[in-house]
VOKOLMAR-864386 format. One record per residue (C-alpha): residue number from 1; x negated, y, z. Coordinates in steps of 0.05 Angstrom, whole numbers, plus 5000, padded with zeros to 4 digits. Example, Ala and Ser with C-alpha at 12.3 -4.5 7.8 and 13.67 -1.06 7.14 Angstrom:
2
<1 <4754 4910 5156>>
<2 <4727 4979 5143>>
# end
This chain:
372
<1 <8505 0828 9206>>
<2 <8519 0894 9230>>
<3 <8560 0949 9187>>
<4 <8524 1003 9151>>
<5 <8552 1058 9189>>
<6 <8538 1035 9258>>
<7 <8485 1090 9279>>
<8 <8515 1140 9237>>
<9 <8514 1209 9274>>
<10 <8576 1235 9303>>
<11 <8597 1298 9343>>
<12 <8669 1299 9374>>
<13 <8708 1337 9420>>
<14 <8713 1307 9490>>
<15 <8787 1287 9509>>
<16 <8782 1310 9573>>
<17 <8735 1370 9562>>
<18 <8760 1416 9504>>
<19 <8703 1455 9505>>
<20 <8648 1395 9512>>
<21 <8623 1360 9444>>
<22 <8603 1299 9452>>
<23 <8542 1268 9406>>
<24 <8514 1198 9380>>
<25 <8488 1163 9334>>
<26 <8422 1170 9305>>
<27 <8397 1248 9294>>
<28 <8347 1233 9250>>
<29 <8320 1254 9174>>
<30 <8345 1191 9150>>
<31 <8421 1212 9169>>
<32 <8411 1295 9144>>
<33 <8462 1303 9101>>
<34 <8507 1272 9155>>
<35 <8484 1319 9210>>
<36 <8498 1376 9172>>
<37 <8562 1357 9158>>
<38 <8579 1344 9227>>
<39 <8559 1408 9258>>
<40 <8593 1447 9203>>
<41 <8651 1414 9216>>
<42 <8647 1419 9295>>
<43 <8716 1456 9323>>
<44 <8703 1526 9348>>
<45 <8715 1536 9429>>
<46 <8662 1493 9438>>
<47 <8610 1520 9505>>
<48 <8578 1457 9510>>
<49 <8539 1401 9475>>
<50 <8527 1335 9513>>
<51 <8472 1298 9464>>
<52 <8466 1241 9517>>
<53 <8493 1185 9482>>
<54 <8433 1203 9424>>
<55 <8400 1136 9402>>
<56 <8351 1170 9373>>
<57 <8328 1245 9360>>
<58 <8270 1266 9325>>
<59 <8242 1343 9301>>
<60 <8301 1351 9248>>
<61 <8351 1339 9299>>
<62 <8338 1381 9348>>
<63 <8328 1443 9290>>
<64 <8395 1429 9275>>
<65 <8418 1434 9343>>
<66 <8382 1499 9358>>
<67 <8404 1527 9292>>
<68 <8480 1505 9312>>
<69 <8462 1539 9376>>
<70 <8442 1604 9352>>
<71 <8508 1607 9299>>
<72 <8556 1596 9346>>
<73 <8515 1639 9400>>
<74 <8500 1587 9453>>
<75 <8447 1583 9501>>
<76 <8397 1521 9479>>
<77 <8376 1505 9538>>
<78 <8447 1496 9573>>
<79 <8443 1430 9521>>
<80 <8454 1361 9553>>
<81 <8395 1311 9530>>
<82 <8378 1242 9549>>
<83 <8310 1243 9587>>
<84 <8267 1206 9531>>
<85 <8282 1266 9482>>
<86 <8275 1322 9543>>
<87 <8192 1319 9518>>
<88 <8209 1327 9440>>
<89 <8259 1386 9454>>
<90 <8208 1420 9502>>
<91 <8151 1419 9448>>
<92 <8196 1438 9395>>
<93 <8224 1500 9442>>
<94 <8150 1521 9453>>
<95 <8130 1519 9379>>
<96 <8190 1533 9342>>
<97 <8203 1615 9334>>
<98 <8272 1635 9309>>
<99 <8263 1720 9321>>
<100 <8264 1752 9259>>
<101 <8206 1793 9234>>
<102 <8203 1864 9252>>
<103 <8212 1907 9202>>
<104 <8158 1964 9190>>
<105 <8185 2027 9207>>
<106 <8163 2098 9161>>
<107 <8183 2144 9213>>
<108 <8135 2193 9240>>
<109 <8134 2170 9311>>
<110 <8108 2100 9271>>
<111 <8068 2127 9227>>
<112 <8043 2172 9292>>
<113 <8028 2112 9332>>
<114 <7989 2073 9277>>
<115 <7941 2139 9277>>
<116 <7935 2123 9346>>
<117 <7921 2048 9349>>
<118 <7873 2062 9290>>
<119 <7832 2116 9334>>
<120 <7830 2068 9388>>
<121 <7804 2016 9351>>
<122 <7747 2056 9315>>
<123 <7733 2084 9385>>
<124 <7724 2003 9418>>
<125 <7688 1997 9359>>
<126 <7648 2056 9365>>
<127 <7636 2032 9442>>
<128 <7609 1965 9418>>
<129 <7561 1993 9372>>
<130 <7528 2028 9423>>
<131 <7519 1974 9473>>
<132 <7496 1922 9417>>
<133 <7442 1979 9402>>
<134 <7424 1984 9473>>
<135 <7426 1908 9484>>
<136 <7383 1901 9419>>
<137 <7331 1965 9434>>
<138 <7322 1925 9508>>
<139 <7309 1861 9474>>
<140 <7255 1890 9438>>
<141 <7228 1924 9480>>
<142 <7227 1844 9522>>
<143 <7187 1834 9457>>
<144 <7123 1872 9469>>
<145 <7122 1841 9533>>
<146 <7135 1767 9508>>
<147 <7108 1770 9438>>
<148 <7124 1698 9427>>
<149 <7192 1711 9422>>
<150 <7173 1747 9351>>
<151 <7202 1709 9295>>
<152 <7150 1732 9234>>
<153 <7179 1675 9189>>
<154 <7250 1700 9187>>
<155 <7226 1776 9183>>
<156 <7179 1765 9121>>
<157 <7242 1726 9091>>
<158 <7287 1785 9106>>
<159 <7244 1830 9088>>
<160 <7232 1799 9003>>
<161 <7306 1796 9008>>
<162 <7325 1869 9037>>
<163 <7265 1899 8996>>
<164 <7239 1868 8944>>
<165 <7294 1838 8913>>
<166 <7335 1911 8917>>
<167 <7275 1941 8883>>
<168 <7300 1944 8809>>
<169 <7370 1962 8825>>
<170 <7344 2020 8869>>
<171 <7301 2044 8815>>
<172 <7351 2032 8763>>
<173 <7413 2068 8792>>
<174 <7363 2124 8829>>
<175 <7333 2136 8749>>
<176 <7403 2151 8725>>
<177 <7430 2195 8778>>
<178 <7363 2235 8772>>
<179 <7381 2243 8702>>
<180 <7456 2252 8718>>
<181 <7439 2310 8762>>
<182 <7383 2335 8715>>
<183 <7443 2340 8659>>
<184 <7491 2377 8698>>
<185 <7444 2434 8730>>
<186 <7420 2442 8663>>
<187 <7501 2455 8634>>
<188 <7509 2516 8680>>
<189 <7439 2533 8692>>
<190 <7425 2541 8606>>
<191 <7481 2596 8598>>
<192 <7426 2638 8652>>
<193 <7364 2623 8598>>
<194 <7344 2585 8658>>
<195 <7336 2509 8652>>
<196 <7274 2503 8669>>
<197 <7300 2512 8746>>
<198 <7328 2442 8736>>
<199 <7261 2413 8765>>
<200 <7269 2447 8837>>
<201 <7338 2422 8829>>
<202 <7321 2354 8812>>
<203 <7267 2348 8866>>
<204 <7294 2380 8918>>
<205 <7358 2336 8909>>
<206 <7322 2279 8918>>
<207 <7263 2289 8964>>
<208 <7308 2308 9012>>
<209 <7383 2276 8998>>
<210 <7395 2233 8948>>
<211 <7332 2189 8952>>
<212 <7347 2167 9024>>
<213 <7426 2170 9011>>
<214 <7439 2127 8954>>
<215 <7386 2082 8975>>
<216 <7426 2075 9041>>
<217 <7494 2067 9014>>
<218 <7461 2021 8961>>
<219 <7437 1974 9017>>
<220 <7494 1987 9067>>
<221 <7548 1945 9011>>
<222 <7485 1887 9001>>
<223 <7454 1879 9064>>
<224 <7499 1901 9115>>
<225 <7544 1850 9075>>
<226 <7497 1795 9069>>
<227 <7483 1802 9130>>
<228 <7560 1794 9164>>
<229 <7571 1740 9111>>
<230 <7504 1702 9139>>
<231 <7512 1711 9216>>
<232 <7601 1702 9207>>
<233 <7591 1637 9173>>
<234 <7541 1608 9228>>
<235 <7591 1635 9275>>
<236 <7652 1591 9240>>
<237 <7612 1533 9246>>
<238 <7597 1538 9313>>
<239 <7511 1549 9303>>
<240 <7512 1611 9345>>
<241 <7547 1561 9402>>
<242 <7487 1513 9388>>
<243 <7429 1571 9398>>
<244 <7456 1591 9466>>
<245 <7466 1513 9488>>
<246 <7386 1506 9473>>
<247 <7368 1558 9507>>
<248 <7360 1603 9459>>
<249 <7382 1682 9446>>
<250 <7423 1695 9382>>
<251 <7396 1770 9378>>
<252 <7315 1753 9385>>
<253 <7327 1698 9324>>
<254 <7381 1722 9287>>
<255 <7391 1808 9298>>
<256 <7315 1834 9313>>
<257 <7287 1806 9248>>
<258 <7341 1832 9208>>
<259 <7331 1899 9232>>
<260 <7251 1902 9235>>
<261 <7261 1888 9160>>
<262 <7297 1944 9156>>
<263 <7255 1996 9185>>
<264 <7199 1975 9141>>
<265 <7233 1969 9073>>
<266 <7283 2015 9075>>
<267 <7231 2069 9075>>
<268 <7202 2042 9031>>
<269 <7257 2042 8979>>
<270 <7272 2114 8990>>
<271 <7208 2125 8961>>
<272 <7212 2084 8909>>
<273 <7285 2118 8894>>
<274 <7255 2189 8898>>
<275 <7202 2174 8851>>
<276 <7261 2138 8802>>
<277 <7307 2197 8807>>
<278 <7242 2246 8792>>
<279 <7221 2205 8738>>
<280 <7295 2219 8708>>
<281 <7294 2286 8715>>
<282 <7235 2286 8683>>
<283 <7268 2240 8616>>
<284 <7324 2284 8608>>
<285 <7281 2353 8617>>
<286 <7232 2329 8554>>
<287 <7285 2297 8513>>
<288 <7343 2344 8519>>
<289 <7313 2402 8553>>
<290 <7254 2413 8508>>
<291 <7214 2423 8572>>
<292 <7139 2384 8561>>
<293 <7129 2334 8612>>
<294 <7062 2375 8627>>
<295 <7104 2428 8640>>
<296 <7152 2388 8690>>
<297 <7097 2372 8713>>
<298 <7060 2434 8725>>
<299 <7121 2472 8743>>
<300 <7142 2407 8797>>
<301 <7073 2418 8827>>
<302 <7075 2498 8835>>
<303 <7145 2490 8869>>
<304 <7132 2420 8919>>
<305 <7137 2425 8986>>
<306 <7117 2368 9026>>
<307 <7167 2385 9079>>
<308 <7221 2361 9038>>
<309 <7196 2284 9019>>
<310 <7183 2286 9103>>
<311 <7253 2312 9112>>
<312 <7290 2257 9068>>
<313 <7243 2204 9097>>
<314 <7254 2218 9167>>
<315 <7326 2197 9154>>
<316 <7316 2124 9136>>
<317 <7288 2095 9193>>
<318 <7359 2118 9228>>
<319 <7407 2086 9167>>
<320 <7361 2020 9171>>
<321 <7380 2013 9239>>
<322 <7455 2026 9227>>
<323 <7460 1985 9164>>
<324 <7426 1924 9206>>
<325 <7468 1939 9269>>
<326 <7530 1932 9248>>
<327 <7522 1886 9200>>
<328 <7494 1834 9252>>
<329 <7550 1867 9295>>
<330 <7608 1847 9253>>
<331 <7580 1780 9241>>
<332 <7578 1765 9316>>
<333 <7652 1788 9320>>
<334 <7674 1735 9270>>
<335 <7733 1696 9301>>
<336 <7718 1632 9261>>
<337 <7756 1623 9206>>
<338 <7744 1642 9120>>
<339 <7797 1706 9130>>
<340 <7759 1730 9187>>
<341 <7690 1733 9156>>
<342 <7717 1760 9092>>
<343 <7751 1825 9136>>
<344 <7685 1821 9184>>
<345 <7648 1826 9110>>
<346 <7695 1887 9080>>
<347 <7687 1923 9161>>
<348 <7611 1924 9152>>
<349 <7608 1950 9088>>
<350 <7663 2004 9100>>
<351 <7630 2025 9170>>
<352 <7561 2029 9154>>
<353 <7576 2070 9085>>
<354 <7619 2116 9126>>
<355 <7565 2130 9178>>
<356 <7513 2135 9132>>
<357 <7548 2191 9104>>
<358 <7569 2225 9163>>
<359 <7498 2214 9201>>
<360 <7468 2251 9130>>
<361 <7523 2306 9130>>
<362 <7499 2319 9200>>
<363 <7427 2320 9187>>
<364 <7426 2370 9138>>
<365 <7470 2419 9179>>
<366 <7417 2412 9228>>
<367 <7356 2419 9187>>
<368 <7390 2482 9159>>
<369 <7400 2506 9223>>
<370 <7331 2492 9244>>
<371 <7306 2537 9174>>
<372 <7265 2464 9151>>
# end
């Protein structure tokens, strides 16, 4: 019967070869503590390890060995091997990654250069955008010509779930920011003796701003969301893959009837949030104005002007096609794993509020400019 400690691993100094350390044995997790022991103990001077003699080597061995390496500053790959463990060191060398994390740096060359990779990326981003418009705007237009290419089935769905099921929480938050708004002009506008100025506030406000804008930022963090979230998790398991391979276009099936619910509900909503936010202006103005609702009423209709529901509806047909964009965009972009849709997901919705906003900052500098 063999002794216990015949395959125990050894490293020892060559008697010829000062500098050359010899190892055998077996350099495997069964023998760890033993290997650590060995190369702790291994004489300095050393410039060479010969591991031919190895019986056996496996992935904690040859850690070891490049740890030893990189203590006593030798160069791994100058390592002796037999030519049965060559393969196992190789794939361990490609897959094992001993640099050290770089640190962040809080300089202001750093912080200068993040501005920069950021501005790059919003600007690639910015680029996409506008070809997945033009690419979408072509493939419509491909529609007129082919009309069975229209999916109706998917657009009706999209359409209940963009529209009618965003209906009360339109109405809801649009009713209390009418009356929000109605509350404050009426603080400054009272010390004047003249609240009842609050209704050309309140409709004005909202015929032309902040019917169409909260409507759009309402629908920009649930659709545009939904949306990514939908298109991202066909993307992770690999449907979007299996549309092309039957001959079939992701954006006809999956992008146009996403945005043709758009355009027709999100109009749609903006009216029903103007008529919300007027309808809480008109609450707050007979309950804690002591103005009559006849009188809202009468004084709403001596002070209209049509050009401003126009005005504020005009806008959404642009923010439904930017909410729908990129939130199909973003979806399509999904690299295929859960952390990818959920930063896809938070992209949409951070994108599409911001350029709602911006797009409605620059349409009222231009309608002012324009006198409408």
């Amino acid at each position: 019967m063999p002794a216990a400690d015949d395959h125990v691993p050894s490293a020892t100094v060559d008697a010829k070869d000062g500098s050359r350390l010899r190892l055998s044995g077996r350099w495997t997790l069964q023998h760890a503590t033993a290997l650590s022991a060995q190369l702790r103990d291994a004489p300095e001077g050393v410039t060479i390890v010969d591991a031919g003699s190895v019986e056996q080597l496996d992935t904690l061995g040859v850690l070891l060995l490049k740890r030893y390496a990189r203590r006593r500053d030798l160069a791994f790959n100058e390592f002796v091997f037999d030519d049965h463990h060559r393969e196992l060191v190789s794939a361990i060398e490609d897959v094992a990654d001993d640099r050290p994390k770089r640190k962040r740096e809080y300089g202001f060359s750093a912080a200068l250069g993040r501005l920069g990779f950021t501005v790059q990326d919003n600007w690639k981003e910015a680029l996409a955008l506008i070809s997945f418009f033009g690419e979408t705007l072509a493939k419509m237009a491909r529609m007129i010509k082919e009309p069975h290419r229209f999916r109706l089935t998917p657009t009706v769905y999209h359409m209940e779930q963009v529209g009618l099921d965003a209906v009360p929480l339109v109405a809801l938050l649009s009713f209390l920011v009418g009356s929000v708004i109605a509350f404050l002009g009426s603080t400054i506008l009272q010390e004047f003796g003249a609240e009842i100025f609050v209704v050309e506030l309140v409709s004005i406000a909202f015929l032309r701003e902040f019917g169409v804008l909260l409507t759009a930022i309402l629908l920009a963090g649930r659709t545009a969301s939904a949306f990514t979230a939908q298109i991202g998790a066909m993307v992770s398991r690999e449907e979007i893959d299996a549309i092309r391979t039957l001959g079939l276009d992701p954006v006809d099936l999956l992008v146009i009837p996403r945005v043709i619910a758009l355009l027709v509900m999100l109009p749609l909503l903006t009216f029903i949030a103007m008529m919300a936010g007027l309808a809480g202006g008109l609450t707050v103005g007979a309950f804690s104005l002591d103005i009559p609702p006849q009188q809202y009423l009468g004084r709403m209709q001596d002070t209209f002007e049509i050009r401003h529901f126009f005005i504020g509806l005009s806008k959404a047909p642009v923010f439904a096609v930017v909410i729908a964009l990129i939130g199909c965009l973003e979806g399509l972009q999904v690299e295929g794993t859960a952390q990818s849709v959920g930063e896809r997901t938070t992209s949409s919705v951070v994108q599409t509020i911001s350029l709602v906003i911006i797009l409605d900052a620059l349409f009222a500098i231009w309608f002012m400019h324009m006198d409408f």
